[in-house]
C-alpha positions as CSV (number, residue, x, y, z in Angstrom):
1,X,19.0,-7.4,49.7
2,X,17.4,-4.7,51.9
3,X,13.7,-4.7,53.1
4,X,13.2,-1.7,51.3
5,X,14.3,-3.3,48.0
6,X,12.4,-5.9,48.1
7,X,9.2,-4.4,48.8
8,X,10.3,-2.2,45.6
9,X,10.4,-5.3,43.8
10,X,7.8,-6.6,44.3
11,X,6.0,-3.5,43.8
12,X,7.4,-3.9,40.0
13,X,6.2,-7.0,39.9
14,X,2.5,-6.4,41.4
15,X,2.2,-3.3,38.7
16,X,3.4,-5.7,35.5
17,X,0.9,-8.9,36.7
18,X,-2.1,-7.3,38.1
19,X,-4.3,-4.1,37.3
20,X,-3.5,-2.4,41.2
21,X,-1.9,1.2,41.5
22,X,1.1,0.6,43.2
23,X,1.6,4.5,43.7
24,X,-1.3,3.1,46.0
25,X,0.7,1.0,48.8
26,X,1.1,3.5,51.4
27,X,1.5,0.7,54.1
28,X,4.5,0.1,56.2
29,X,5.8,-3.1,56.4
30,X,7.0,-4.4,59.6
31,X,9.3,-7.4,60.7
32,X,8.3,-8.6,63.9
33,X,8.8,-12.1,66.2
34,X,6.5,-14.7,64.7
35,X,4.9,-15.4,68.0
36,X,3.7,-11.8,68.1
37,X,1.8,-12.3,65.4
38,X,0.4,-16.0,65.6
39,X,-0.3,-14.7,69.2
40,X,-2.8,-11.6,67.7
41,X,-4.0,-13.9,65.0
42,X,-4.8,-17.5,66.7
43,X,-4.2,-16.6,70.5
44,X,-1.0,-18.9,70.3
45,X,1.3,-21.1,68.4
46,X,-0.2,-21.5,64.2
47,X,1.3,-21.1,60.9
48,X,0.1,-18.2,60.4
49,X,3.8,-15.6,59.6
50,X,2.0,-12.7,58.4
51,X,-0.9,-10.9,58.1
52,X,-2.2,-7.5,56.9
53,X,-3.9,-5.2,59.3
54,X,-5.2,-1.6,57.8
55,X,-4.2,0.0,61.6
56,X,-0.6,-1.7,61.4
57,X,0.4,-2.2,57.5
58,X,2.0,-5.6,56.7
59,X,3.6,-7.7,59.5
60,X,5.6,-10.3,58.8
61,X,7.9,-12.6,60.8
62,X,11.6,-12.6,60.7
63,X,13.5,-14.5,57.7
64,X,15.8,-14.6,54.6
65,X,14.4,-12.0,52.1
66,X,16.1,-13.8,49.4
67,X,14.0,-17.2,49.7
68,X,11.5,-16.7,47.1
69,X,9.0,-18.2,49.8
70,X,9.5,-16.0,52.0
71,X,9.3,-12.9,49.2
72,X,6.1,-14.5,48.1
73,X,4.2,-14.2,51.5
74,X,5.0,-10.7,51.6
75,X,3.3,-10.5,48.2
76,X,0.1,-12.4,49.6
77,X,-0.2,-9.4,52.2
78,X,1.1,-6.7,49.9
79,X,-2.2,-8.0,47.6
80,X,-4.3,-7.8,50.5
81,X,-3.3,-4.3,51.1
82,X,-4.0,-3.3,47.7
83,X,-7.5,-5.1,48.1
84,X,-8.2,-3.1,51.0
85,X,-6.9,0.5,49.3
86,X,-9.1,-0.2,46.4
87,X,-12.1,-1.4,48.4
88,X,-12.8,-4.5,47.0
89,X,-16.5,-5.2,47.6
90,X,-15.9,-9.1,47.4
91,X,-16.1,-12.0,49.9
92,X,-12.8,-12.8,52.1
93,X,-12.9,-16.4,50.1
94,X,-12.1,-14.7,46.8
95,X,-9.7,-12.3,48.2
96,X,-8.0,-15.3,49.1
97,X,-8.0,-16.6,46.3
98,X,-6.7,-14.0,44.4
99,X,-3.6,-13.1,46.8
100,X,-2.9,-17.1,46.5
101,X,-3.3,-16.9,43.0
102,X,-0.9,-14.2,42.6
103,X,1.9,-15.6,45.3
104,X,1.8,-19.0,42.8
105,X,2.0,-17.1,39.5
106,X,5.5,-15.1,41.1
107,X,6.8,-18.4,42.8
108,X,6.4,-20.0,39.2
109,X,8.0,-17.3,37.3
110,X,10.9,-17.1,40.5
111,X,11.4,-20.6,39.3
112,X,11.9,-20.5,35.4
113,X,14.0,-17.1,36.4
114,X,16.6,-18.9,38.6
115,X,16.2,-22.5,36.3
116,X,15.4,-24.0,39.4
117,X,15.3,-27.9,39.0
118,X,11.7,-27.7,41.1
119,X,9.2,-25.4,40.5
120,X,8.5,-23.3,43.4
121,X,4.2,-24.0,44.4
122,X,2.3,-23.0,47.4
123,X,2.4,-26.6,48.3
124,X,6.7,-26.8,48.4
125,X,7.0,-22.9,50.5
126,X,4.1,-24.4,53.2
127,X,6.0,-27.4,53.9
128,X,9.0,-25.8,54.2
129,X,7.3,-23.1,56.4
130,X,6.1,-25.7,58.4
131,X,9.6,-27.3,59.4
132,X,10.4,-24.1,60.4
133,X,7.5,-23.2,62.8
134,X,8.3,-25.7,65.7
């Protein structure tokens, strides 16, 4: 799978669960080092693999675009973007909350689609995500 069709997908999916205008997203999204961007956001090493920026579009570390994890962070910050486009007037807590919200709801339906034996939660991608990081 391609960037490109991924972000297409998930596009789809963003315009069947929520009420955003995905003719909307006019963000890039790019795929940078991880350190680059724990270094802008925390001045140094964090867990932190992506982030939204309204200068920069989405940025997002390297990895396997077909790990449903990985495809549902890009959805937290693709949510943020649309948040941003459609000016939001709410506090950073509950546009948290949403985008986590969302990134559960297509990690559980990722899971009944493949008949995984697990069900994919925020909990299960973070730990893996953590292994990963050092």
């Amino acid at each position: 799978m391609t960037l490109s069709n991924l972000i297409f997908i998930l596009l789809i999916w963003i315009s069947n669960n929520t009420d955003y205008q995905i003719s909307k997203f006019d963000y890039s999204v790019n795929v940078i080092d991880k350190q680059i961007i724990q270094e802008r956001v925390c001045n140094g090493k964090c867990p932190i693999i992506a982030y939204f920026d309204p200068n920069y579009g989405v940025l997002i570390a390297k990895g396997n675009l077909e790990d449903p994890c990985y495809q549902s962070i890009l959805l937290h910050e693709m949510i943020h973007a649309f948040q941003f486009t459609s000016n939001k007037n709410i506090e950073n807590a509950f546009k948290e909350m949403e985008a986590y919200s969302l990134q559960n709801l297509y990690l559980n339906q990722t899971s009944e689609r493949k008949n995984l034996l697990r069900t994919l939660n925020l909990k299960s991608c973070r730990s893996k995500q953590h292994n990963t990081l050092f």
